[in-house]
N, C-alpha and C positions, 0 to 999 in steps of 0.2 A: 495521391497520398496527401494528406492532412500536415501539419507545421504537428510536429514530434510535441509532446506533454513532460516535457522529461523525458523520461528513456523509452517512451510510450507511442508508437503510432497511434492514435486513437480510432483508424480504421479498423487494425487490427484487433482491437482488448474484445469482440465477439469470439474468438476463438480461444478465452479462456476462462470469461465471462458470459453465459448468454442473455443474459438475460437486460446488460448493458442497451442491448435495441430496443428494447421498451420504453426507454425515459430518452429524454428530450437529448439531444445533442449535450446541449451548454450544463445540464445538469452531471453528466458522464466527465467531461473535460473541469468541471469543476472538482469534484472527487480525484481524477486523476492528477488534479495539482495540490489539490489536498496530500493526499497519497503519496505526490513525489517530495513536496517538499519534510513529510514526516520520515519515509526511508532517507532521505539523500544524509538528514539529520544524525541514523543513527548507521549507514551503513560507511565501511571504512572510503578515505577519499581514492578516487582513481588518479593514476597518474596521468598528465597532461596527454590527450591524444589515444590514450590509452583507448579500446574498446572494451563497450559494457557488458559485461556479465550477461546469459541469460536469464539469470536467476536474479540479478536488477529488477530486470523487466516484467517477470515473474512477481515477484513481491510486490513491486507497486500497483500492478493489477489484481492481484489479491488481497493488497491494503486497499484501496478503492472500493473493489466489491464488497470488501467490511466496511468499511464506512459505510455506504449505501444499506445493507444488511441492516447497520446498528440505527441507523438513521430511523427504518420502516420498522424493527421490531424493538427497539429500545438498548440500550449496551447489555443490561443486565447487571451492570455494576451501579452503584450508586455510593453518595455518600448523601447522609441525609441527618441534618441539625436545624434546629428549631421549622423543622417544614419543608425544609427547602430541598431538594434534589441537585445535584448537578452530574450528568449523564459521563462518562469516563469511553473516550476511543483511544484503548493504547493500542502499541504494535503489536499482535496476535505473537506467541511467543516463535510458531511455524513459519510467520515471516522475518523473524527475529535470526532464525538460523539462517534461512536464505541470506539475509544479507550478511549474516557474522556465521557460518558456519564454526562450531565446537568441531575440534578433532581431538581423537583420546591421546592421550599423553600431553598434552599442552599441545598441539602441532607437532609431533611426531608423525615421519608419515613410514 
């Protein structure tokens, strides 16, 4: 087993990603720290000890895989003034919930 990526074994991100086997190692674990450090950013803090969510782990391997995605086919977003481009990776709104799930009534459950 591989030093964890964040909440990520990086042996494991083939069983949610496939296509991660095709790029280099150090390009995958770079994504994955990309990744973790954009969810860790917007998902609530865990308490000390606590264990990670699946859905952590989840997200940042689906943040990763978009990063990788936008990387090879472009964000599709742009903003663009006097010529210039600058390429836009937010959090996908799908990984947005995983880590902040909405429940209806404010958190009623």
């Amino acid at each position: 087993m591989a030093d964890p990526i964040g909440w990520v074994d990086p042996d494991a991100v083939g069983d949610l990603w496939q296509d991660a086997v095709m790029e280099a190692p150090a390009v995958v674990r770079s994504l994955l720290q990309a990744a973790y450090e954009q969810c860790e950013a917007y998902a609530p803090k865990l308490e000390e000890g606590a264990d990670v969510p699946e859905r952590y782990v989840m997200a940042q391997i689906f943040q990763a895989r978009a990063l990788w995605a936008m990387q090879r086919q472009g964000a599709g977003e742009t903003f663009n003034g006097d010529g210039f481009s600058v390429a836009i990776y937010p959090l996908d709104a799908r990984i947005r919930q995983m880590l902040r799930p909405k429940r209806p009534f404010g958190g009623l459950r």
